[in-house]
CHARMM internal coordinates of N, CA and C (Angstrom, degrees):
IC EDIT
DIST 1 N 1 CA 1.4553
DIST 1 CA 1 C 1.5197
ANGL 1 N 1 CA 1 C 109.51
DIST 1 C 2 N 1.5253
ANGL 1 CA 1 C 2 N 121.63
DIHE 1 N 1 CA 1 C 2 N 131.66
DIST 2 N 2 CA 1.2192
ANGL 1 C 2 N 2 CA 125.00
DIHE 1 CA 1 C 2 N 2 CA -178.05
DIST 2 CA 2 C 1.4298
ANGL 2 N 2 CA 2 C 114.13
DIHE 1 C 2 N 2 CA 2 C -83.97
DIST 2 C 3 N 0.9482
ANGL 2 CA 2 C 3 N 126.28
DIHE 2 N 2 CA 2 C 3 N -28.00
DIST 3 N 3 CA 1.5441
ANGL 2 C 3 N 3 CA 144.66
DIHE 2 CA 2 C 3 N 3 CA -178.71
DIST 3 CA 3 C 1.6453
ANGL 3 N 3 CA 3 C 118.26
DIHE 2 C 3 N 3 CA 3 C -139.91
DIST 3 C 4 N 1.4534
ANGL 3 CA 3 C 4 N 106.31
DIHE 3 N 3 CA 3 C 4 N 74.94
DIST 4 N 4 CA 1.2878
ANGL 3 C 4 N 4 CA 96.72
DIHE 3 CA 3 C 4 N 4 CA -166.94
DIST 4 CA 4 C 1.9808
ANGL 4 N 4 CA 4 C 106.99
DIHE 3 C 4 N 4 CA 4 C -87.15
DIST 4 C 5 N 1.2840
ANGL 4 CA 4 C 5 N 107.90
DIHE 4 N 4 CA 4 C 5 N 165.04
DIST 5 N 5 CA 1.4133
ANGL 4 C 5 N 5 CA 114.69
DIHE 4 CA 4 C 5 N 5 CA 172.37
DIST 5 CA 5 C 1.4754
ANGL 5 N 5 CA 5 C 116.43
DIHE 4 C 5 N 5 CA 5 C -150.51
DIST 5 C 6 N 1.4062
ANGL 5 CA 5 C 6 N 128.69
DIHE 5 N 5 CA 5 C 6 N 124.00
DIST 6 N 6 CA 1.3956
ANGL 5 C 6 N 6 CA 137.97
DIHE 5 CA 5 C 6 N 6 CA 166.47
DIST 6 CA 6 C 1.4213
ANGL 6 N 6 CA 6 C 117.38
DIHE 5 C 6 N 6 CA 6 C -74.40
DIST 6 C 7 N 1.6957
ANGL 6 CA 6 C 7 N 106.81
DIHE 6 N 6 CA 6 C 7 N 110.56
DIST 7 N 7 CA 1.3913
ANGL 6 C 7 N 7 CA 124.17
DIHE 6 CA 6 C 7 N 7 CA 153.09
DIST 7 CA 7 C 1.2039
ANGL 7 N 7 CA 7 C 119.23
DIHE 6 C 7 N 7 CA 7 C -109.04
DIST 7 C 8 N 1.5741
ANGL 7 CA 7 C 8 N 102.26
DIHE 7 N 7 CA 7 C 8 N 121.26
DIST 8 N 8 CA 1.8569
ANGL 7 C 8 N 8 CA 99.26
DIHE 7 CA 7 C 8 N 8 CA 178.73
DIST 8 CA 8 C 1.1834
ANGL 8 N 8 CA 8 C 118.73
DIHE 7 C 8 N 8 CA 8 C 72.18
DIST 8 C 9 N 1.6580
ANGL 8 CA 8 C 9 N 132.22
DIHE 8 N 8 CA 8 C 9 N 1.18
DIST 9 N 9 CA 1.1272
ANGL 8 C 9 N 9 CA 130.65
DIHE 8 CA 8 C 9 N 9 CA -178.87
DIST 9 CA 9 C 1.7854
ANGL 9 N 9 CA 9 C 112.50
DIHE 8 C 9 N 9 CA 9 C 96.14
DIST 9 C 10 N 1.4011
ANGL 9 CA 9 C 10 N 88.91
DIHE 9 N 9 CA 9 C 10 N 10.90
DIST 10 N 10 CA 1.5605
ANGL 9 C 10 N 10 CA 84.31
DIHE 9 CA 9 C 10 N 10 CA -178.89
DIST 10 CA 10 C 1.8825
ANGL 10 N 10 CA 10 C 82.30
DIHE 9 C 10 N 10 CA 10 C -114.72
DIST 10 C 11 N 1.5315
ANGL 10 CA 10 C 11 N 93.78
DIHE 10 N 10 CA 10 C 11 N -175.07
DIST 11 N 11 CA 1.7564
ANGL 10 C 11 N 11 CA 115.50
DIHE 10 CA 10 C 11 N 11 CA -178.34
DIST 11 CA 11 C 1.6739
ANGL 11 N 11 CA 11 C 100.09
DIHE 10 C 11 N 11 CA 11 C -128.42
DIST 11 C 12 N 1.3068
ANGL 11 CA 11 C 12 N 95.67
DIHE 11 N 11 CA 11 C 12 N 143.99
DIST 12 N 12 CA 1.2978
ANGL 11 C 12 N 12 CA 113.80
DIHE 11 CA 11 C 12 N 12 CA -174.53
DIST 12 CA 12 C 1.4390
ANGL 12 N 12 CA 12 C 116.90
DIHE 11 C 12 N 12 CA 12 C -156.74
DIST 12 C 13 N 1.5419
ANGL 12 CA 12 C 13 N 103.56
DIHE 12 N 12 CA 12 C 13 N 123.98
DIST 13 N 13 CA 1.7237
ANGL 12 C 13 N 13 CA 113.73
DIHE 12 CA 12 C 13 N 13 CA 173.38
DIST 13 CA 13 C 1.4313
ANGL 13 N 13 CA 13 C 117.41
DIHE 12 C 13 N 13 CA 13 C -45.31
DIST 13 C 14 N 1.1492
ANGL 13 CA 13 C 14 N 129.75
DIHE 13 N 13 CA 13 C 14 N 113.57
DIST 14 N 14 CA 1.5573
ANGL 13 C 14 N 14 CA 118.22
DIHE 13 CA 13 C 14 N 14 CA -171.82
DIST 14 CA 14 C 1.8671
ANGL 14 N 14 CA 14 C 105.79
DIHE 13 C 14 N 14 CA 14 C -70.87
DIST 14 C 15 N 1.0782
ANGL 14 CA 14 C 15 N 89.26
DIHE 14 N 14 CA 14 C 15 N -38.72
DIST 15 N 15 CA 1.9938
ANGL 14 C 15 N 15 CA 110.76
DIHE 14 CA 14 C 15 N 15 CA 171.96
DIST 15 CA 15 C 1.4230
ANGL 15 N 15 CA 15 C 115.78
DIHE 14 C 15 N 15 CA 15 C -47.59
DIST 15 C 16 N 1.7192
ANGL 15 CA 15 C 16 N 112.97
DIHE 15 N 15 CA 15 C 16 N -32.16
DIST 16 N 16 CA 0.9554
ANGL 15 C 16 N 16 CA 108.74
DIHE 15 CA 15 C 16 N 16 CA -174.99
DIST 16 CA 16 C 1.6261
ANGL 16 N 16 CA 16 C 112.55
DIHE 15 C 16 N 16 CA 16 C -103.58
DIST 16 C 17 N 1.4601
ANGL 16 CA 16 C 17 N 125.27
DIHE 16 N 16 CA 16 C 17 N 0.73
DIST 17 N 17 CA 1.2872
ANGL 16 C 17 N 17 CA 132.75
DIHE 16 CA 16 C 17 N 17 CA 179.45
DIST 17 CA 17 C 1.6608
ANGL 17 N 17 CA 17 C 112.30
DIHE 16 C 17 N 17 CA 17 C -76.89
DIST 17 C 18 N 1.4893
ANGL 17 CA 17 C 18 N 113.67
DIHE 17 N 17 CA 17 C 18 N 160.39
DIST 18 N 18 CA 1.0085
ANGL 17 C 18 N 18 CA 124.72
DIHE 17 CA 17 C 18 N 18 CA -177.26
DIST 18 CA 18 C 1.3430
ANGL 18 N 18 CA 18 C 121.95
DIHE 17 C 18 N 18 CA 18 C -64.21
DIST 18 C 19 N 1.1863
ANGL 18 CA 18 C 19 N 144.94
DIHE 18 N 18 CA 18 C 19 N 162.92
DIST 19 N 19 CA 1.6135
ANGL 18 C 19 N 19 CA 153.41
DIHE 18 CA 18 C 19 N 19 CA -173.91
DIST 19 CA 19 C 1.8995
ANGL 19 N 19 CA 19 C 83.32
DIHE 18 C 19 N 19 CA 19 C -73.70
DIST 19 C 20 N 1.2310
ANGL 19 CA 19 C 20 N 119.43
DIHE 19 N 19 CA 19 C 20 N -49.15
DIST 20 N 20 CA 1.5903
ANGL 19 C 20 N 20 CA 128.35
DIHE 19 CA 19 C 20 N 20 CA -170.56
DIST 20 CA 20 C 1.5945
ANGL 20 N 20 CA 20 C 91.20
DIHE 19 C 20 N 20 CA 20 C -47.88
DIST 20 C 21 N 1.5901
ANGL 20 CA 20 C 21 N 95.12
DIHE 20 N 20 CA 20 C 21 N -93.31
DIST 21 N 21 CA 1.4078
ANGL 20 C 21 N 21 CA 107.35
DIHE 20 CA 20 C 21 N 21 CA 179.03
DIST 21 CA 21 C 1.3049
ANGL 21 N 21 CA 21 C 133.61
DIHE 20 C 21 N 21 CA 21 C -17.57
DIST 21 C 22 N 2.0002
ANGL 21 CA 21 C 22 N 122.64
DIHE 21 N 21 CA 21 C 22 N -42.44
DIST 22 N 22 CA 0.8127
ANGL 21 C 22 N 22 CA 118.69
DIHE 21 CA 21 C 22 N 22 CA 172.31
DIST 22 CA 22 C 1.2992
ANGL 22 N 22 CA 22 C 124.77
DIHE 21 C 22 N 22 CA 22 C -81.44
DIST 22 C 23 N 1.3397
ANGL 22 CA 22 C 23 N 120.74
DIHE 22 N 22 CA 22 C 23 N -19.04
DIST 23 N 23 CA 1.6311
ANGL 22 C 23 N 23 CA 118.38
DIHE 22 CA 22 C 23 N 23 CA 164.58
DIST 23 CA 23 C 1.6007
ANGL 23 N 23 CA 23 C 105.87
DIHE 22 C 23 N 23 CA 23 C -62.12
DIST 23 C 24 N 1.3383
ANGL 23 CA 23 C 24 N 109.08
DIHE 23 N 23 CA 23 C 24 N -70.24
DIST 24 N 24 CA 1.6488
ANGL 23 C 24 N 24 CA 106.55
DIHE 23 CA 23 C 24 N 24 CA 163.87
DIST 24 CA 24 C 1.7286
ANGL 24 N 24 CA 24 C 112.73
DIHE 23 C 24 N 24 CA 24 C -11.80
DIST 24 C 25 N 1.1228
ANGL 24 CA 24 C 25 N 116.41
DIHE 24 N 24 CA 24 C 25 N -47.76
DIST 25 N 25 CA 1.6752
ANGL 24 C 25 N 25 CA 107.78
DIHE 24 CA 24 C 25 N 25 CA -176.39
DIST 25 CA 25 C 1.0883
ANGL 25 N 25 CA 25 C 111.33
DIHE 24 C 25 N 25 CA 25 C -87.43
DIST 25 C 26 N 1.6551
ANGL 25 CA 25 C 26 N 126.72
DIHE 25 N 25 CA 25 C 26 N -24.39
DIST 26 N 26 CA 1.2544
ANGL 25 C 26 N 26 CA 120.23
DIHE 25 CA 25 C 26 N 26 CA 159.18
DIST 26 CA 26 C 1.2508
ANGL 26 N 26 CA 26 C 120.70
DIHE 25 C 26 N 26 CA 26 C -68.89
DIST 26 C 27 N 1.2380
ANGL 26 CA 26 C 27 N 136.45
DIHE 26 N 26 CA 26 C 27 N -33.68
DIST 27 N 27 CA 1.4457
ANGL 26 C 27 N 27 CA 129.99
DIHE 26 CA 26 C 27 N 27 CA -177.52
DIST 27 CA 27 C 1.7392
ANGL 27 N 27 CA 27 C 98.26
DIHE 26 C 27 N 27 CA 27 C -64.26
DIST 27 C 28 N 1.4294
ANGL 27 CA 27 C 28 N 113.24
DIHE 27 N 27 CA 27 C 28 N -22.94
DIST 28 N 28 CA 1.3658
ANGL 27 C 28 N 28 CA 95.48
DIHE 27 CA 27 C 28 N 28 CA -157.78
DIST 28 CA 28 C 1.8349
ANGL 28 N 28 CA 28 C 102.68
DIHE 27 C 28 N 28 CA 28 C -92.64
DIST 28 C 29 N 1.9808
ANGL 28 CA 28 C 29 N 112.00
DIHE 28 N 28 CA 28 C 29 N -7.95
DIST 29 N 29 CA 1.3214
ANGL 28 C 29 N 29 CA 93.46
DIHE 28 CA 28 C 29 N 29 CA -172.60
DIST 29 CA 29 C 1.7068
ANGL 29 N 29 CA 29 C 86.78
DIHE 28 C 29 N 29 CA 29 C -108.56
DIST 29 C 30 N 1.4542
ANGL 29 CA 29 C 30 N 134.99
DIHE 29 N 29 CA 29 C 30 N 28.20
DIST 30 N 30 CA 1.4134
ANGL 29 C 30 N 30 CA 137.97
DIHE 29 CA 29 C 30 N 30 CA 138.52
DIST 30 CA 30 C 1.1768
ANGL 30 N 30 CA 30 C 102.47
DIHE 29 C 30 N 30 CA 30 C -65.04
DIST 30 C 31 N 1.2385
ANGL 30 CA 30 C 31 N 119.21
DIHE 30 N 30 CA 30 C 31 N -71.03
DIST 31 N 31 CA 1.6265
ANGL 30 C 31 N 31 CA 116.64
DIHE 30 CA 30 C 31 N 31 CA -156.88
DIST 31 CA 31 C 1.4129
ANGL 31 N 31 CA 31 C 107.18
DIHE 30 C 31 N 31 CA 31 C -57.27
DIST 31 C 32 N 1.5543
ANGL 31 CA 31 C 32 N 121.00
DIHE 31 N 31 CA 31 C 32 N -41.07
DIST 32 N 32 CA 1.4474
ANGL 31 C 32 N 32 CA 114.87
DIHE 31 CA 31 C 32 N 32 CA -165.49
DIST 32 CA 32 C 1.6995
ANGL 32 N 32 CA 32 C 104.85
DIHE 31 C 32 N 32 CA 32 C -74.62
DIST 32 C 33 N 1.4437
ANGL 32 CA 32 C 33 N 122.63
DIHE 32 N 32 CA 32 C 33 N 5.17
DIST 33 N 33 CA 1.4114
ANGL 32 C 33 N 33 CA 112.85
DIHE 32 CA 32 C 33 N 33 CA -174.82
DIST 33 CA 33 C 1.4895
ANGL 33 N 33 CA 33 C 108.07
DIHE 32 C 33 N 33 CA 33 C -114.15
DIST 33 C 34 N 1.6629
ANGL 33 CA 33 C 34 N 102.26
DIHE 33 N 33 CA 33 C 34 N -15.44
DIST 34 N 34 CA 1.2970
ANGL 33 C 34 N 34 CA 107.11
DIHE 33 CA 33 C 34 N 34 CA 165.09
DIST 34 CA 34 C 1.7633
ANGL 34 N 34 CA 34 C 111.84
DIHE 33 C 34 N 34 CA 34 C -78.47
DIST 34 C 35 N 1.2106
ANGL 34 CA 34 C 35 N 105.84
DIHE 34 N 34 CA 34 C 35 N -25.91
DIST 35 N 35 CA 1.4117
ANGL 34 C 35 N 35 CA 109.71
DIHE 34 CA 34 C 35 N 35 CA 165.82
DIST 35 CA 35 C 1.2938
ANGL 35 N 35 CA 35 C 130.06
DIHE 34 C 35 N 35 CA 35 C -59.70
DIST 35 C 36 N 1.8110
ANGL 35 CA 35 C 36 N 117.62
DIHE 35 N 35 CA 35 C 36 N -54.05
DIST 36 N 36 CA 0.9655
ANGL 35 C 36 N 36 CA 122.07
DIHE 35 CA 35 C 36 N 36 CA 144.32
DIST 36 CA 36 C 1.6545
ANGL 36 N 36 CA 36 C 141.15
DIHE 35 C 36 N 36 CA 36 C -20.50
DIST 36 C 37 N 1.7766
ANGL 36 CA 36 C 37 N 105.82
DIHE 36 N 36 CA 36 C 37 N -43.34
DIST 37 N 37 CA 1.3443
ANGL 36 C 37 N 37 CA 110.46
DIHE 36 CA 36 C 37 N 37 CA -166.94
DIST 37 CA 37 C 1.2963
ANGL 37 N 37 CA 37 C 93.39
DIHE 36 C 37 N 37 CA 37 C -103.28
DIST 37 C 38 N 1.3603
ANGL 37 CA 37 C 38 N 138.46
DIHE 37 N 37 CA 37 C 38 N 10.40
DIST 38 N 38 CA 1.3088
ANGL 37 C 38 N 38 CA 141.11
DIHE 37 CA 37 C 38 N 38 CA -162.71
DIST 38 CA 38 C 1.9336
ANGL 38 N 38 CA 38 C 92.21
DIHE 37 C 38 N 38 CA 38 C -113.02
DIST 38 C 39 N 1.2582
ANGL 38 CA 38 C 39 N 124.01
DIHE 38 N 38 CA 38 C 39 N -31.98
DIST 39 N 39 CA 1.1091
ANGL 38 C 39 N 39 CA 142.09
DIHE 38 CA 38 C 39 N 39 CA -173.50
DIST 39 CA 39 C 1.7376
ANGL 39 N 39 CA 39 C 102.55
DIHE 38 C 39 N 39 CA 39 C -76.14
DIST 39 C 40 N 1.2010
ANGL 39 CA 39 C 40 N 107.74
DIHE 39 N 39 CA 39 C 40 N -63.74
DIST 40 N 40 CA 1.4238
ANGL 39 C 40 N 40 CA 99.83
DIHE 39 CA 39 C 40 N 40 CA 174.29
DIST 40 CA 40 C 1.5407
ANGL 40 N 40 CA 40 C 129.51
DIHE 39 C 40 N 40 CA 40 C -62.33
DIST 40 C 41 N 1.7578
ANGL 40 CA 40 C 41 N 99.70
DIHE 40 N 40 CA 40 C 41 N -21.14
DIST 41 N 41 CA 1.6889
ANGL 40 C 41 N 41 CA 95.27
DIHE 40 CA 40 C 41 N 41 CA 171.43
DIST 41 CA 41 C 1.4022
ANGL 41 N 41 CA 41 C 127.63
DIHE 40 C 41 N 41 CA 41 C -78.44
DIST 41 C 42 N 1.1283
ANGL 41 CA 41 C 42 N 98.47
DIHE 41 N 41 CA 41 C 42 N -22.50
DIST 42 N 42 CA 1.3974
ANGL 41 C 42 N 42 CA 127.64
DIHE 41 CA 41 C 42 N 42 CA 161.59
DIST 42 CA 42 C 1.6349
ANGL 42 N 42 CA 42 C 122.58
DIHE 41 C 42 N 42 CA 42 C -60.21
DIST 42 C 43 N 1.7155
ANGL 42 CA 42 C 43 N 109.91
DIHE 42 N 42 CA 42 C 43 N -43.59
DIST 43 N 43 CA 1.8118
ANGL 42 C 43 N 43 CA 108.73
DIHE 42 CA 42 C 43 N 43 CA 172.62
DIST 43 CA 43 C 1.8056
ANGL 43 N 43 CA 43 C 87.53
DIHE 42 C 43 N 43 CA 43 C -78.50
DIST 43 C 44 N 1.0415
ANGL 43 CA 43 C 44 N 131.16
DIHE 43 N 43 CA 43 C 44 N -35.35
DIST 44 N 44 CA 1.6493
ANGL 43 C 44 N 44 CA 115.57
DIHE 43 CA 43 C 44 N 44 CA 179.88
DIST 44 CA 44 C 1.4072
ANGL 44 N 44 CA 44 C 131.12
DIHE 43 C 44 N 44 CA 44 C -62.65
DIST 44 C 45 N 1.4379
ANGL 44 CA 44 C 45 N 118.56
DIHE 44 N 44 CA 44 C 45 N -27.61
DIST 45 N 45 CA 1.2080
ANGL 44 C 45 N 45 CA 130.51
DIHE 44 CA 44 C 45 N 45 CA 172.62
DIST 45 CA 45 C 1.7189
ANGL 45 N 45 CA 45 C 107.52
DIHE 44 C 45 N 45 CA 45 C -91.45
DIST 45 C 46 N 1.5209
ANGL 45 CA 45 C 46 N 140.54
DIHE 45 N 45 CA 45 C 46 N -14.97
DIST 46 N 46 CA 1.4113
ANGL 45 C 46 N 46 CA 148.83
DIHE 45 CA 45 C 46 N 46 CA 135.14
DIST 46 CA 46 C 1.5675
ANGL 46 N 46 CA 46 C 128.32
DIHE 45 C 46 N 46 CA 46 C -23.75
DIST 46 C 47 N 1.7749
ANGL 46 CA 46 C 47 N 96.95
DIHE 46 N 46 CA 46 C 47 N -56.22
DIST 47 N 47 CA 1.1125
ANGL 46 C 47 N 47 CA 127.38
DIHE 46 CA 46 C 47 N 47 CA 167.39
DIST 47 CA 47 C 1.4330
ANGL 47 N 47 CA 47 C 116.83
DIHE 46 C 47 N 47 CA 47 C -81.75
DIST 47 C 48 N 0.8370
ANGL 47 CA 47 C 48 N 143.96
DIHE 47 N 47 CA 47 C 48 N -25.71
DIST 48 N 48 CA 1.5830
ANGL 47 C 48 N 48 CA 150.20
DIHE 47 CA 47 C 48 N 48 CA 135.67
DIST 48 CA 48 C 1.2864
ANGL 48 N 48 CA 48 C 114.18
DIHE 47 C 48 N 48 CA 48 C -14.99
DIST 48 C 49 N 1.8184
ANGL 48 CA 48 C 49 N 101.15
DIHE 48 N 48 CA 48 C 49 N -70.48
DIST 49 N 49 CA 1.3071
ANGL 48 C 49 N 49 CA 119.77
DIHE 48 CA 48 C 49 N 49 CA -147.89
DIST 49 CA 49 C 1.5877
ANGL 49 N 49 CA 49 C 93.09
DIHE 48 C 49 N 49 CA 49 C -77.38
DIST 49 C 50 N 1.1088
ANGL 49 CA 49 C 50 N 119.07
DIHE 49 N 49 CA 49 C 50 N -53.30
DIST 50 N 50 CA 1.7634
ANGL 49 C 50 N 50 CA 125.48
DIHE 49 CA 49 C 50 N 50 CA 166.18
DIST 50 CA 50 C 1.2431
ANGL 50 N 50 CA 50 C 111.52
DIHE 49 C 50 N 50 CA 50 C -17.91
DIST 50 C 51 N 1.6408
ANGL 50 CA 50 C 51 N 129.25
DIHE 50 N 50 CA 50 C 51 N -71.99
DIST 51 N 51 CA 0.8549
ANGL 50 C 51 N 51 CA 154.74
DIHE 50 CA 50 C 51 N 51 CA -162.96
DIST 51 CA 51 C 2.0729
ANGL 51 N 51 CA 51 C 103.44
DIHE 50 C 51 N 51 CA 51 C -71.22
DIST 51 C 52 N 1.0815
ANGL 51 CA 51 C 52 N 136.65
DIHE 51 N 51 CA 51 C 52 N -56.57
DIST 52 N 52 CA 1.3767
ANGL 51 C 52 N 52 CA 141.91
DIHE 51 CA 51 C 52 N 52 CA 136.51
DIST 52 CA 52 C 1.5407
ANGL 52 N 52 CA 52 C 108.13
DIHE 51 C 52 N 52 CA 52 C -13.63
DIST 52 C 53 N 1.5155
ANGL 52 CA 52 C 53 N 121.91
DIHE 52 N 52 CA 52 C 53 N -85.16
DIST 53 N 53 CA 0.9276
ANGL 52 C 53 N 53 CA 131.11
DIHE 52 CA 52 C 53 N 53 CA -155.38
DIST 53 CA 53 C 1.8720
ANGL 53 N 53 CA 53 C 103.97
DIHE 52 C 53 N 53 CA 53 C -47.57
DIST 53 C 54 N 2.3384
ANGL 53 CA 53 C 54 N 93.58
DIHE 53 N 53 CA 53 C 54 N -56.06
DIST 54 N 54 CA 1.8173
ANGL 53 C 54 N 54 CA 84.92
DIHE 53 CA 53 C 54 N 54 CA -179.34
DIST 54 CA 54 C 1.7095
ANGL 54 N 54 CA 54 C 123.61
DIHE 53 C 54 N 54 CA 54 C -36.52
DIST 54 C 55 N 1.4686
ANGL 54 CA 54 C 55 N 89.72
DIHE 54 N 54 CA 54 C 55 N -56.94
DIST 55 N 55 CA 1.5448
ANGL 54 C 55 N 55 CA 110.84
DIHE 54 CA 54 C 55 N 55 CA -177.47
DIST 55 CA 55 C 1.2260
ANGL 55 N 55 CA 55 C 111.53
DIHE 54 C 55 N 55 CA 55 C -36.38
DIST 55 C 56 N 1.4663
ANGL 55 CA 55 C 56 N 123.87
DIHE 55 N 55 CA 55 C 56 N -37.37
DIST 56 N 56 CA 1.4114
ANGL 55 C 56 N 56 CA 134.19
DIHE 55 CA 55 C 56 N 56 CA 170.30
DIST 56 CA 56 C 1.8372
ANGL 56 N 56 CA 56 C 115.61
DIHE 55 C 56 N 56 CA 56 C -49.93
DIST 56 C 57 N 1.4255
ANGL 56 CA 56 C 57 N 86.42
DIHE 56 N 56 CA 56 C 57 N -62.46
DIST 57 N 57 CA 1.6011
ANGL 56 C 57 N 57 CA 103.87
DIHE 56 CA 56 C 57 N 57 CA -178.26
DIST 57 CA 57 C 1.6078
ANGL 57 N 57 CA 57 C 114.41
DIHE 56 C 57 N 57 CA 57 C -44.81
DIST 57 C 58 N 1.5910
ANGL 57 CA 57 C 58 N 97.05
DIHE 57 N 57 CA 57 C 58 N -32.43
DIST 58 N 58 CA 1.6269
ANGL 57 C 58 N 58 CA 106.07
DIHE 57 CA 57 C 58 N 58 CA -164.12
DIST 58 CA 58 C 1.6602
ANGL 58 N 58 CA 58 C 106.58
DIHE 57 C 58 N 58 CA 58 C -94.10
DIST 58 C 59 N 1.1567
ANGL 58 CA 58 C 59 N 111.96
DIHE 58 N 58 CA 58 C 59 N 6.37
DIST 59 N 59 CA 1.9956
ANGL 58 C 59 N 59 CA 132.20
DIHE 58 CA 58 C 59 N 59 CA -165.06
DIST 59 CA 59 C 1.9705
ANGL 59 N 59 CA 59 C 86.66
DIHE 58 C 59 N 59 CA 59 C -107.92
DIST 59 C 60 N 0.8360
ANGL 59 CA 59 C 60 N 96.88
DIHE 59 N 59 CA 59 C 60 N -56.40
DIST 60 N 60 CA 1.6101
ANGL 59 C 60 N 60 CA 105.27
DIHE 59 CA 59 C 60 N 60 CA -158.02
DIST 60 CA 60 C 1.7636
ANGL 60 N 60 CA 60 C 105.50
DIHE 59 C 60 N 60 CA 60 C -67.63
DIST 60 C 61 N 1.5065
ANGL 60 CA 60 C 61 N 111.67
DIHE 60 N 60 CA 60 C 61 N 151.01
DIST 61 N 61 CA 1.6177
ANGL 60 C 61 N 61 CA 125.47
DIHE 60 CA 60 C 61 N 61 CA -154.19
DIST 61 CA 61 C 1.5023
ANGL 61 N 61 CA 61 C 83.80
DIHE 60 C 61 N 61 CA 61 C -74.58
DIST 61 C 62 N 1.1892
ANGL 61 CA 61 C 62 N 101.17
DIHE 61 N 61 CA 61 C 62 N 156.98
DIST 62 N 62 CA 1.5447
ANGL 61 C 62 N 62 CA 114.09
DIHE 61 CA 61 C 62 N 62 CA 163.24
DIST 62 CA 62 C 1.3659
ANGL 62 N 62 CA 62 C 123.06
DIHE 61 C 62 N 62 CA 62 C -76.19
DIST 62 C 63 N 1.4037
ANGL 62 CA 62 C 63 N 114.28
DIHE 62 N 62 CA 62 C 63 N -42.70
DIST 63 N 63 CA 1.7416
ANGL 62 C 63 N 63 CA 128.31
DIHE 62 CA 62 C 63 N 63 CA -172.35
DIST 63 CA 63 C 1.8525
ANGL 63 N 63 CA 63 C 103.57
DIHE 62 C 63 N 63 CA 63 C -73.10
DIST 63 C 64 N 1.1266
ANGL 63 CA 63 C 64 N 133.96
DIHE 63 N 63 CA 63 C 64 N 9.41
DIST 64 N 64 CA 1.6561
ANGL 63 C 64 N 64 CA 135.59
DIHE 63 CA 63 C 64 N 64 CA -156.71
DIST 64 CA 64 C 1.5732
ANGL 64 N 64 CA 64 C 79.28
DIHE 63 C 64 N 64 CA 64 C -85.35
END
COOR INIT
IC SEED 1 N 1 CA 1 C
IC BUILD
């Protein structure tokens, strides 16, 4: 295989896949990078909220 690629644990000629198929694999390594960057905005707004919440702890009366 000149261009091989694993789907599902199988191997596959990328050369030999369809014009379909190969957009199909592009949509799928778009989505996974939009996933990716969707993941980190997500650990940033986590870390946000952490950081909020202390600030909270440190706002609020002691005697409650």
């Amino acid at each position: 295989m000149a261009n091989p690629i694993t789907i599902d644990g199988k191997e596959y000629d990328l050369d030999t896949l369809s014009e379909a198929a190969k957009s199909q694999l592009t949509n799928i390594q778009i989505t996974d990078q939009e996933i990716a960057r969707l993941q980190q905005r997500l650990a940033i707004a986590q870390t946000a909220r952490q950081a909020y919440a202390r600030a909270l702890q440190g706002e609020l009366p002691a005697d409650a």
